[in-house]
N, C-alpha and C positions, 0 to 999 in steps of 0.2 A: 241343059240342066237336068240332075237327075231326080228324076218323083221321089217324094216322102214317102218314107217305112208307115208314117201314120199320117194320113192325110186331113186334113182340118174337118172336121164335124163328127169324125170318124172314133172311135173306144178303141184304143190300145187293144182292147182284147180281143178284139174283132180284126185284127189284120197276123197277118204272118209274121211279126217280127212278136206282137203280142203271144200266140199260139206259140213259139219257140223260147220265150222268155218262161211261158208257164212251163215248159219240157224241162227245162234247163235251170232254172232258177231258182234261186235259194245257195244255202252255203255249200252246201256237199254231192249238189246231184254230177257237175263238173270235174270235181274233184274223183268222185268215184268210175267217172266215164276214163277221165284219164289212166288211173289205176289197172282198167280190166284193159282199154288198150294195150297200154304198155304189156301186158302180164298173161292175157286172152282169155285164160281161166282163173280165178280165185273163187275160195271158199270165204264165208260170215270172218269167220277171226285174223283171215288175211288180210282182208280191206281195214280189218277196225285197227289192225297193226301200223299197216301202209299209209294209212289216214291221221291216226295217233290222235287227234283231238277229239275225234268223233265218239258219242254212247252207244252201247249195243244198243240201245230202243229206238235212239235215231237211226241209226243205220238200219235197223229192219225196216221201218216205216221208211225210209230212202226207197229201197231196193224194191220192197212193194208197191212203190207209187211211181219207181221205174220198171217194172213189172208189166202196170196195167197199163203205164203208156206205151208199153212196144219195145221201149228202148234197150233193156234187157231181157238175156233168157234164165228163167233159173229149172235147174237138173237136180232132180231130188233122187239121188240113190238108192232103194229100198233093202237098207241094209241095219246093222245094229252092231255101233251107236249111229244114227242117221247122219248121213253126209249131203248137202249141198252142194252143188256146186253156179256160181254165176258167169256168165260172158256177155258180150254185146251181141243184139241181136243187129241182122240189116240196115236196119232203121236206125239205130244208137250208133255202128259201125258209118253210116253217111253223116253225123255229126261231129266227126272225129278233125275231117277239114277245117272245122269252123273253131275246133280247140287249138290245132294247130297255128289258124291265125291268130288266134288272140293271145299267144303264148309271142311269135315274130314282133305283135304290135308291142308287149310287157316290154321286149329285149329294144325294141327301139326307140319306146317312149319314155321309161323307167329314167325315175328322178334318182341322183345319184343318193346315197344315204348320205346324214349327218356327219357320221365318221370318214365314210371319203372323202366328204369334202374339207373335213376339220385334217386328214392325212395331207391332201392336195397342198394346203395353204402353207 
């Protein structure tokens, strides 16, 4: 039988699946890992493009809070008008497996919609 991710007596936050939830968690930090995968480099208004629901103030406050976790790099040009640029860093780049799985388990567990099944019948 395989050990709990949180073990009885134990704080969520205090275990590694905790610690990885804080990295990852939330609406858009996932969303955005995917993005710079797919794409390697993007600049502020490409993500907010690619992303489409997202604010610019959210998204700076994103990218800064994946920043200081490691998970991305950001390349500041010293140019005029300044230019940005972000990528995944090592660390963001080894949590890329873990999106891929959870995209396989979407494709395999996914409840059919409404309208398919109303097409089905």
């Amino acid at each position: 039988m395989q050990e709990t991710c949180v073990p009885t007596g134990v704080l969520l936050k205090d275990t590694g699946f905790g610690y990885t939830l804080s990295l990852i968690g939330g609406k858009y930090k996932m969303i955005i890992m995917y993005w710079l995968s797919e794409n390697k480099v993007m600049r502020h208004n490409e993500l907010k493009r690619s992303i489409g629901t997202i604010s610019f103030k959210t998204l700076s406050i994103m990218l800064k809070e994946m920043e200081a976790d490691g998970l991305i790099i950001r390349k500041e040009f010293p140019q005029v008008p300044p230019k940005v640029e972000y990528s995944l860093s090592e660390r963001g780049l080894s949590l890329i497996p873990l999106l891929h799985m959870m995209c396989e388990w979407g494709e395999k567990n996914s409840l059919p919609s409404p309208e398919a099944v109303q097409r089905k019948a």
